[in-house]
DRENLO-454445 format. One line per field, with one value per residue: z, y, x of N, C-alpha, C in turn. Coordinates in Angstrom, 2 decimals. Layout:
<atoms>
n_Z: Z; ...
n_Y: Y; ...
n_X: X; ...
ca_Z: Z; ...
ca_Y: Y; ...
ca_X: X; ...
c_Z: Z; ...
c_Y: Y; ...
c_X: X; ...
</atoms>
This chain:
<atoms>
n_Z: 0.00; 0.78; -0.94; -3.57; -2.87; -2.27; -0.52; 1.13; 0.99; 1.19; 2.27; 2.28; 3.04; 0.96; -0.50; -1.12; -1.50; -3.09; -3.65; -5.51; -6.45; -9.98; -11.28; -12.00; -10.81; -10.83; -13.58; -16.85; -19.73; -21.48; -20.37; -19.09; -17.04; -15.57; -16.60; -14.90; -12.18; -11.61; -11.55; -9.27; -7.52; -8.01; -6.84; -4.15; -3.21; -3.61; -2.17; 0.60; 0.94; 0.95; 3.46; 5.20; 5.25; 6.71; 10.14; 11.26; 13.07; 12.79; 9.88; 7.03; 3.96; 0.93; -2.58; -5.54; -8.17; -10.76; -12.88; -15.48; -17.70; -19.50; -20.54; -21.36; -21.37; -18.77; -18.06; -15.65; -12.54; -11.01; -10.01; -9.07; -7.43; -6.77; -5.29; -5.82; -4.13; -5.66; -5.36; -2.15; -0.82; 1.77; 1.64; -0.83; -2.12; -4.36; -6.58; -8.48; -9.75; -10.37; -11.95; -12.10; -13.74; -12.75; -13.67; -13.88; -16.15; -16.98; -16.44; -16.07; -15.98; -13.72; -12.51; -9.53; -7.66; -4.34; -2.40; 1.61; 4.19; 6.94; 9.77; 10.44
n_Y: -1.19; 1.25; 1.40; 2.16; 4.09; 4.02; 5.53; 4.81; 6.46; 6.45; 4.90; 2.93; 1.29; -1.19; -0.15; 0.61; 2.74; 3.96; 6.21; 6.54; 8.08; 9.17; 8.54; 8.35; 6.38; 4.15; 3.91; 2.48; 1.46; 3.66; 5.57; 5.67; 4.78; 1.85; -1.33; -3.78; -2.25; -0.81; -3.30; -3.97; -1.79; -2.71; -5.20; -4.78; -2.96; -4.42; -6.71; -5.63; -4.45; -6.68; -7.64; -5.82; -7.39; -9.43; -11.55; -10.86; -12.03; -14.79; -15.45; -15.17; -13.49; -14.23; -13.48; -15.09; -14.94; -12.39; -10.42; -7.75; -5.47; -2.82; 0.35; 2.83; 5.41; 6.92; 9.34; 10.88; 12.56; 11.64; 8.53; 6.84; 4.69; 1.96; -0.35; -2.30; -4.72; -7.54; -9.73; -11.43; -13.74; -16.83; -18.16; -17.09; -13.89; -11.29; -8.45; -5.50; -3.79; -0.34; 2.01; 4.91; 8.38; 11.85; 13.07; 11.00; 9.54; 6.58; 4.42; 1.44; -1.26; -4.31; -7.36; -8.98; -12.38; -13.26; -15.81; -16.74; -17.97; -20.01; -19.01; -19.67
n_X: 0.82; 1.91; 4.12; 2.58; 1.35; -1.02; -4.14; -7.24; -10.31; -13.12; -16.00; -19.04; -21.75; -21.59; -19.26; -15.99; -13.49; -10.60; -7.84; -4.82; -2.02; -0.72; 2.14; 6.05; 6.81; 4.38; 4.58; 4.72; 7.37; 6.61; 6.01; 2.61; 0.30; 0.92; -0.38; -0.16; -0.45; -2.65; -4.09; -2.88; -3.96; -6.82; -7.17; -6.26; -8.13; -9.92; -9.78; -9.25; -12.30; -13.49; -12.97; -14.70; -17.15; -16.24; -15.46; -12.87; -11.16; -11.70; -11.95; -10.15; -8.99; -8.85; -7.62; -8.65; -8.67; -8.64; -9.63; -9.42; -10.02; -8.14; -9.17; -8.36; -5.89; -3.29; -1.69; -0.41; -1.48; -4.31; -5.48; -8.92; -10.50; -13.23; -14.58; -17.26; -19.57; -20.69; -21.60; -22.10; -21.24; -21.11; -18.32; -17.41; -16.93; -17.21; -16.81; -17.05; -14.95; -14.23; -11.54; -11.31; -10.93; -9.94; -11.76; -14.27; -13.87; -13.88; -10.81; -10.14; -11.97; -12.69; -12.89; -13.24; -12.68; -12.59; -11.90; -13.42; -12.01; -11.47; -9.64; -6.46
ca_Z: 0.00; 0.80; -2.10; -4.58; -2.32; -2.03; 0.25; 1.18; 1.30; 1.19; 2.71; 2.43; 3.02; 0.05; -1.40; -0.67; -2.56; -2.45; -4.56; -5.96; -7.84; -10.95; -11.57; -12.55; -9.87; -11.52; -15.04; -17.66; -20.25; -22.39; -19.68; -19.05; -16.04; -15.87; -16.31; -13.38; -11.11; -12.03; -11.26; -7.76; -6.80; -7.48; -5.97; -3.00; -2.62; -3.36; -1.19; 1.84; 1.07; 1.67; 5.35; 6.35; 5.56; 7.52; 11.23; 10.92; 14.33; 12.91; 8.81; 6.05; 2.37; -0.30; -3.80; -6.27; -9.71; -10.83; -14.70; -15.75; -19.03; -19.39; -21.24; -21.57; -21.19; -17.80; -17.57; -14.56; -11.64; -9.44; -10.25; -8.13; -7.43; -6.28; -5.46; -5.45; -3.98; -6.63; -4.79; -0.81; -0.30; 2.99; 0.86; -2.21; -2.86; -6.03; -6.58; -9.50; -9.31; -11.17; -11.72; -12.92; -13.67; -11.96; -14.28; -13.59; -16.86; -16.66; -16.85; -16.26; -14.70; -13.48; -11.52; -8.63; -6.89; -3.37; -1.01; 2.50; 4.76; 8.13; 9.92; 10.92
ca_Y: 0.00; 2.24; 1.60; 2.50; 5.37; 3.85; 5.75; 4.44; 7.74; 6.54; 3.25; 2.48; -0.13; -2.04; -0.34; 0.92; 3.28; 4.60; 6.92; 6.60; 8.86; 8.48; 9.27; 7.38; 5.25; 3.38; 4.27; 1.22; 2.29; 4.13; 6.73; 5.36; 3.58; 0.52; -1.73; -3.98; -0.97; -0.75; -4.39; -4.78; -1.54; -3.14; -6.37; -4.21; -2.70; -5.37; -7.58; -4.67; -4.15; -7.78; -7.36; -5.40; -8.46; -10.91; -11.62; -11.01; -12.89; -16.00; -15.35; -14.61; -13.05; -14.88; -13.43; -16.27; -14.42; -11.06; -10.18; -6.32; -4.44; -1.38; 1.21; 4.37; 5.77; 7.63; 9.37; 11.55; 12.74; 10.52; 7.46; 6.50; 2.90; 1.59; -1.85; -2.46; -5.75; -8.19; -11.31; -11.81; -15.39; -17.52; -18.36; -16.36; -12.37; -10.81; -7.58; -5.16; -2.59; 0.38; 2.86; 6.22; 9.57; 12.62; 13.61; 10.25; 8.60; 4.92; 3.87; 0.11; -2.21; -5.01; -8.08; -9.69; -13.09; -13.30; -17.03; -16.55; -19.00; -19.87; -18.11; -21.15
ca_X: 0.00; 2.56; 4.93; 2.02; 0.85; -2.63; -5.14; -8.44; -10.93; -14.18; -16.61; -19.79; -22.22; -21.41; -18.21; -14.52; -13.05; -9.31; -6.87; -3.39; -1.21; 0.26; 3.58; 6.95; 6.26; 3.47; 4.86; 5.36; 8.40; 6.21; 5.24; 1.71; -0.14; 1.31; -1.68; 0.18; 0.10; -3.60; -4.43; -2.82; -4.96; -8.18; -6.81; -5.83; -9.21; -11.58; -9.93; -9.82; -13.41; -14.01; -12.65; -15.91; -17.36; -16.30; -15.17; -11.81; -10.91; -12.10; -11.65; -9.23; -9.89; -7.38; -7.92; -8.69; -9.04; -8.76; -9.39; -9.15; -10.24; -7.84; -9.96; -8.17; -4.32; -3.29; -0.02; -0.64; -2.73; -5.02; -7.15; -9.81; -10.77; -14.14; -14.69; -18.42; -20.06; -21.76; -22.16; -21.77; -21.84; -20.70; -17.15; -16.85; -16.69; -17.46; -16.47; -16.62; -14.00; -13.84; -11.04; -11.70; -9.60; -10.51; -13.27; -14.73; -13.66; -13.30; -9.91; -10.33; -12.89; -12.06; -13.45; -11.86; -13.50; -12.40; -12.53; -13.06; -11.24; -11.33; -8.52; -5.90
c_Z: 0.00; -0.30; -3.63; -4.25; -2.43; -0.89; 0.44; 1.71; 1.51; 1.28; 2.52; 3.22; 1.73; -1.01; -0.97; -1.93; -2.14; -4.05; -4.67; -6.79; -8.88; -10.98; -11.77; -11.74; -10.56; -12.81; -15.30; -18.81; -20.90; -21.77; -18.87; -17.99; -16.36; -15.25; -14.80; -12.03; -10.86; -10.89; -9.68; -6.85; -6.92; -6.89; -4.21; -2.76; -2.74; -2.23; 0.25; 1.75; 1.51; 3.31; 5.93; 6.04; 6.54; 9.05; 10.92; 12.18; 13.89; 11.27; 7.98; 4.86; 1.80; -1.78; -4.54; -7.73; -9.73; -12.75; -14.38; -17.62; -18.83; -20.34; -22.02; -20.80; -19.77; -17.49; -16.28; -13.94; -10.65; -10.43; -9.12; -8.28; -6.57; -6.40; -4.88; -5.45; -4.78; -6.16; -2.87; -0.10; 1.35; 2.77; 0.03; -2.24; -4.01; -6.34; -7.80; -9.39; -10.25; -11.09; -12.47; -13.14; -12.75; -12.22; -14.02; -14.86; -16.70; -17.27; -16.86; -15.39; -14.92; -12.37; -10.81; -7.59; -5.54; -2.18; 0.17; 3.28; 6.64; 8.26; 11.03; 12.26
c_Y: 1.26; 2.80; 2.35; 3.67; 5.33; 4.65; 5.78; 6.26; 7.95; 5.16; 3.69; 0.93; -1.16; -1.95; 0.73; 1.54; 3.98; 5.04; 6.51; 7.38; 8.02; 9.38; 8.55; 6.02; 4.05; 3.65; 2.72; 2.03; 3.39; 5.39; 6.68; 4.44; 2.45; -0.24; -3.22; -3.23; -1.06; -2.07; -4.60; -3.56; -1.82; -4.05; -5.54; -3.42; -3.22; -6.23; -6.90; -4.31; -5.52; -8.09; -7.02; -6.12; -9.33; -10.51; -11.81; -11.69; -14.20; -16.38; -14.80; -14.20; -13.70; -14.47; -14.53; -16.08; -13.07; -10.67; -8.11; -6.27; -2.95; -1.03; 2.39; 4.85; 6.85; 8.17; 10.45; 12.62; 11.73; 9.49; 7.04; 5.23; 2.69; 0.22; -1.69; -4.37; -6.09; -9.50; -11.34; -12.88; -15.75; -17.26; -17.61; -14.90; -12.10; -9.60; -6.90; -3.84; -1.37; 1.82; 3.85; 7.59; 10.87; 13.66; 12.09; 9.43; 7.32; 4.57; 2.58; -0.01; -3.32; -5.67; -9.44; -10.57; -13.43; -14.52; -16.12; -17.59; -18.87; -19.02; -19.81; -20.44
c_X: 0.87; 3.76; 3.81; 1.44; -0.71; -3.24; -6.39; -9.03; -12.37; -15.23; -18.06; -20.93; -21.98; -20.34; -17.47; -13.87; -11.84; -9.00; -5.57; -2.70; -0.66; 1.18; 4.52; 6.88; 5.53; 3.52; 5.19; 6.63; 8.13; 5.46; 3.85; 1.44; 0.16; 0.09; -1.78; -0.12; -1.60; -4.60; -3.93; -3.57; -6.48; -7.43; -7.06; -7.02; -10.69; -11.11; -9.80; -11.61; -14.12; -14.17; -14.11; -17.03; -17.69; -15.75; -13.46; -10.45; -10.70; -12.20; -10.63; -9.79; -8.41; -8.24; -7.79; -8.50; -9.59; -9.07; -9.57; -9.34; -9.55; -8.45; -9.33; -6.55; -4.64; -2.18; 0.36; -2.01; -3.05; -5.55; -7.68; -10.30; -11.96; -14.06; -16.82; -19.04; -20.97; -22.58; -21.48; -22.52; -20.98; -18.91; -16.90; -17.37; -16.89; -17.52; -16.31; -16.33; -13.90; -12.92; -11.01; -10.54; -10.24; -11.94; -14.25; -14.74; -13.23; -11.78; -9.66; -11.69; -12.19; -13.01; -12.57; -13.13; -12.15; -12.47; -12.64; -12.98; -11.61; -9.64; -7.84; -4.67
</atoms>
């Protein structure tokens, strides 16, 4: 979280939403959001949005599968990341994440399924 300069800014009942800059940091060679960079902040805020979920005493969240559609080029500023709940089963998460620019253009979506585990 701290290497990508993630900050969570906003919860709901049903969805978690955080910011990240762009800047060389999250650059691929070509100047541009690296669509890696992209992918481990939904990862990183669907599976924190799973947390308010579950009992976290007595459960774990393990990402299982993540897919991503990049949409649209980003070579600086913010993107914003929503993870919104699709499915909240016993075991499985379902999450469809979307990251936007600061006008609220979609820069990817992306859907990330989530187990939840006992906690061992």
């Amino acid at each position: 979280m701290e290497t990508l300069e993630i900050e969570y800014i906003d919860a709901g009942e049903d969805f978690l939403t955080a910011k990240m800059p762009v800047n060389s940091r999250v650059h691929q060679p070509m100047g541009l959001l690296h669509g890696g960079a992209t992918v481990a902040l939904a990862e990183s805020v669907g599976s924190a949005a799973s947390l308010m979920f579950i009992n976290t005493e007595r459960q774990e969240v393990r990402g299982i599968e993540i897919a991503a559609n990049h949409l649209k080029a980003k070579r600086e500023g913010t993107v914003f990341c929503t993870a919104k709940i699709i499915h909240q089963g016993r075991s499985i998460h379902l999450w469809e994440i979307k990251i936007t620019d600061e006008q609220g253009k979609l820069i990817s979506l992306c859907k990330l399924t989530n187990m939840i585990l006992p906690r061992r």
